[in-house]
N, C-alpha and C positions, 0 to 999 in steps of 0.2 A: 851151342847156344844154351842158357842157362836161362834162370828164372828173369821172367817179366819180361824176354824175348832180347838180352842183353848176349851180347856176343863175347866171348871168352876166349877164342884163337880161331885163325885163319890158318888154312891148311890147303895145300891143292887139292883137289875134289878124288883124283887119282887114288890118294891115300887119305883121307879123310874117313870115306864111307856115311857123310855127312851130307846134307842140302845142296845144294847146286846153287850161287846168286845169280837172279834172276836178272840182273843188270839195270835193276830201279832205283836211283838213290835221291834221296830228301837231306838238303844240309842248310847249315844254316853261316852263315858269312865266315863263321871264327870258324871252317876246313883248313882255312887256308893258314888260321897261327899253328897248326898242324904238320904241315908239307914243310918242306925245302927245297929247295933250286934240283930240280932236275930230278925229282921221285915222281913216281908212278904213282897214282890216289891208293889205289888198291893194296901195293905192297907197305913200304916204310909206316906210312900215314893210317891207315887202318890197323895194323898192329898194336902201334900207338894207343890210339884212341881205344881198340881193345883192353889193352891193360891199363887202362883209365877209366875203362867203365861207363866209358861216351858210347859205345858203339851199337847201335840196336839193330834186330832184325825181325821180319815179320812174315811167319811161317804158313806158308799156300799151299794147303795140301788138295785143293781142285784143280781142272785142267790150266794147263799151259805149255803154250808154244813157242817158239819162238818164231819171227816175219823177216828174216832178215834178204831176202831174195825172191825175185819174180813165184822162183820153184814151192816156195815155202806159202808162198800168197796163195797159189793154185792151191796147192793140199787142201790149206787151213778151208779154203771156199769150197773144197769139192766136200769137209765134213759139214758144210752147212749146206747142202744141197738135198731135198725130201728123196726119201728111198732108198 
């Protein structure tokens, strides 16, 4: 990620040593003059839009979790629990 929170390459996180996405995204209708039949958003189309200087990101360095399971519900509620 570069100035003004403009994204510059997509790397797996593995070998990046870079940010993690958090799996939130904001688009606006024209994603889709982006895609082609049978791409993944993430891969071909994010790239894309990276070296075009479309692609922003917005850097959260406070807590976060992710909910994605009963399991993860419990945790997240047992750190909101007094003592």
């Amino acid at each position: 990620m570069g100035e003004g929170g403009r994204v510059n390459s997509i790397r797996h996180v593995k070998t990046s040593g870079m940010r993690v996405n958090g799996g939130f995204f904001v688009f606006r209708s024209e994603i889709f003059d982006w895609m082609k039949d049978g791409e993944e958003l993430v891969d071909a189309p994010f790239q894309r839009l990276a070296a075009a200087g479309k692609l922003l990101a917005y850097p959260h360095d406070g807590f976060w979790a992710c909910m994605d399971t009963f399991k993860d519900k419990q945790l997240l509620e047992g750190r909101l629990q007094p003592g």
